[in-house]
C-alpha positions, 0 to 999 in steps of 0.5 A: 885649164879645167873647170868645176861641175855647174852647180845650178839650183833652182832659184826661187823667187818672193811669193813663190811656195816651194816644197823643201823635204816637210816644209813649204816655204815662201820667201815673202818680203826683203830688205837690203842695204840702209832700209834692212839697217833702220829695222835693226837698229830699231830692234835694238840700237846696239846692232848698228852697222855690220862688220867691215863691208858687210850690209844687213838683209832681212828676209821675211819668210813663212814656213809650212810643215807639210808632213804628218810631225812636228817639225823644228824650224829656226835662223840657223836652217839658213845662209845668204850671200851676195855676188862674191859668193860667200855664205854667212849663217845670222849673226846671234843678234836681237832682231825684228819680231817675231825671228822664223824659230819655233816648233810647228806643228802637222800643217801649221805655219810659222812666218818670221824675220830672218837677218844677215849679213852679206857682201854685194847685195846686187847679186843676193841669195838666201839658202834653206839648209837644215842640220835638222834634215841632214845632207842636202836632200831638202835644200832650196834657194831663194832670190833676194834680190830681183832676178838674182843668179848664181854668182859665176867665177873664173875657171879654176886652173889645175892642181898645184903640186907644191907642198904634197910632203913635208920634206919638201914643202911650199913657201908663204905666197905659194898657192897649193891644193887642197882636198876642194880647196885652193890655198896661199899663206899670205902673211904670219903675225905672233905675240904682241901683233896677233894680240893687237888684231884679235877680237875682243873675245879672244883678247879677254884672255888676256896678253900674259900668253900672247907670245904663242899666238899665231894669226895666219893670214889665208887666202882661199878658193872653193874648186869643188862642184858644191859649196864647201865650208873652209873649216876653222881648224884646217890650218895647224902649226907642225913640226919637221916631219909635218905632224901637227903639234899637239894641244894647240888651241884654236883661238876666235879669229881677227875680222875677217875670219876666213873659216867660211862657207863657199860657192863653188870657185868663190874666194875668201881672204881672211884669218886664222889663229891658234895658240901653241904650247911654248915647246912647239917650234914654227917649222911648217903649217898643215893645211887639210881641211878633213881627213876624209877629203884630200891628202895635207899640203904643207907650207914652210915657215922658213928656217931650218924646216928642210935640215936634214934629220940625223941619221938613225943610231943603230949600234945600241943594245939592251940595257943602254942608258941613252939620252935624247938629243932634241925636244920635246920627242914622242915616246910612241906606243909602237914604232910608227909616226901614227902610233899613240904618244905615251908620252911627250919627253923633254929631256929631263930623264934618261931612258933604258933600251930593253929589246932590238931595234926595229924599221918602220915608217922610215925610223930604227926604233928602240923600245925604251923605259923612261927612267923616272916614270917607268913609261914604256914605248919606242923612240926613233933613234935618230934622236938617241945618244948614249948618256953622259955617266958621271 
């Protein structure tokens, strides 16, 4: 077994002053629960409750600029969880007057209301983060509820091993690692089920379309050493060789929506969804949740994802008509899997060989003119046969 690094801030408690980069912060008064509600909905009665057990919480802070500038403050600077460890920004919502936001000036203070929602409230927590600042120089945490802690979870096991290529990937239920993140694809609904489970938002798009929605269904834990945000892009449909299907729509999740921010060994379970091109087949999902942090896992579908891909046809030769034999294809600018996509080739054209094969990435390339647009680039000739002359 192994266990992440404590992540152990100070927590400051109401009515303490507390120095955050330029601004001296003082959590001054909080609300939970039914009395956090009645302040809501007497601001505008629409707010009513929070979305599925969800509560409100207000916190009344005032803000100091310290520095010799002015200095921007606003709602969004702040999260706030409870004990399950997730953190919510506020909600765009109408709110008691006045809202913490404003420009302050040199030795100014602003004070306002700042509303959430949050999970368990027995264990509530408010956090300062501000994009203004940038990274984490400045963060500072607040108790909103008397004695509140840093929420403590089981220790996180070792790394799975599944699902590190495509060729072999992990199954729906299976949990793999990645990059902070440890993750199980639950469940998949498309079409008529993803569109009955959307949000309204993402229903006023209407149902014409809906065949190609996915919700993916996610569990998710933070195994790093700091909270960490599972990003609303970090799961996306692939094809065979686990290369993500290009201009596949992210679309609003069905409640609850997994792309969330984590303490750390907190888990989430909720949605993700996107929208595919009607080519696009359902082999396997990527999941990575940055380039920049861990390798992809990848997590089968089910059908024919492990189908051997043909072997390469290497006996052809300049000025061959040829034919491709699944779709769509990439025509890519040089002979490799990362290179740029010329084009995307469905089958309606042939294409000229005009020089040598080539090995790379795994692939005999053939560099090829498609016929009808005159677009120029390699194939992998796995894909080729010589064309059919009438």
């Amino acid at each position: 077994m192994q266990t992440a690094a404590v992540f152990n801030p100070t927590i400051h408690s109401v009515g303490e002053v507390v120095t955050a980069g330029p601004w001296s912060l003082t959590l001054q008064r909080v609300e939970l629960g039914g009395e956090a509600l009645t302040t809501m909905t007497a601001a505008n009665a629409a707010n009513g409750d929070g979305p599925l057990d969800l509560q409100w919480a207000i916190a009344w802070v005032a803000a100091t600029n310290s520095s010799d500038a002015t200095q921007v403050i606003n709602v969004t600077d702040f999260a706030a969880c409870g004990a399950e460890g997730v953190l919510y920004a506020p909600p765009i919502t109408d709110g008691p007057e006045p809202l913490l936001q404003g420009a302050v000036e040199p030795g100014a203070t602003l004070e306002g209301a700042i509303p959430f929602w949050i999970g368990d409230q027995s264990n509530a927590l408010l956090r300062f983060s501000s994009p203004f600042l940038g990274g984490n120089w400045a963060d500072a945490w607040f108790a909103l509820t008397d004695g509140a802690t840093m929420p403590t979870f089981e220790p996180v096991g070792e790394a799975s091993t599944l699902g590190l290529d495509p060729s072999a990937p992990a199954a729906f239920g299976d949990t793999v690692r990645a990059g902070d993140f440890d993750v199980t694809l639950q469940r998949h609904v498309s079409g008529q089920e993803a569109f009955d489970i959307a949000p309204t938002g993402t229903r006023a798009l209407g149902s014409g379309d809906s065949g190609n929605w996915h919700a993916i269904l996610t569990t998710v834990r933070n195994v790093g050493s700091a909270p960490r945000f599972f990003s609303f892009v970090a799961l996306r449909i692939a094809d065979r060789s686990g290369e993500p299907w290009d201009h596949l729509l992210t679309l609003s999740a069905p409640a609850p929506d997994v792309a969330r921010e984590l303490l750390p060994g907190a888990t989430i379970e909720g949605w993700q969804m996107m929208e595919t091109l009607a080519w696009a087949t359902l082999d396997m999902v990527r999941i990575q949740n940055a380039e920049i942090a861990g390798e992809a896992r990848y997590v089968s579908f089910g059908g024919n994802v492990n189908a051997p891909t043909p072997e390469p046809v290497t006996d052809l030769k300049e000025g061959d008509v040829v034919s491709i034999t699944t779709t769509p294809l990439n025509l890519r600018a040089e002979p490799s899997t990362t290179a740029d996509i010329v084009a995307e080739l469905d089958g309606t054209s042939t294409l000229t060989i005009t020089g040598e094969a080539v090995e790379a990435d795994g692939y005999v390339w053939y560099p090829v003119t498609v016929d009808t647009s005159g677009d120029e680039g390699f194939v992998a000739s796995n894909f080729l046969q010589l064309a059919t002359v009438d």
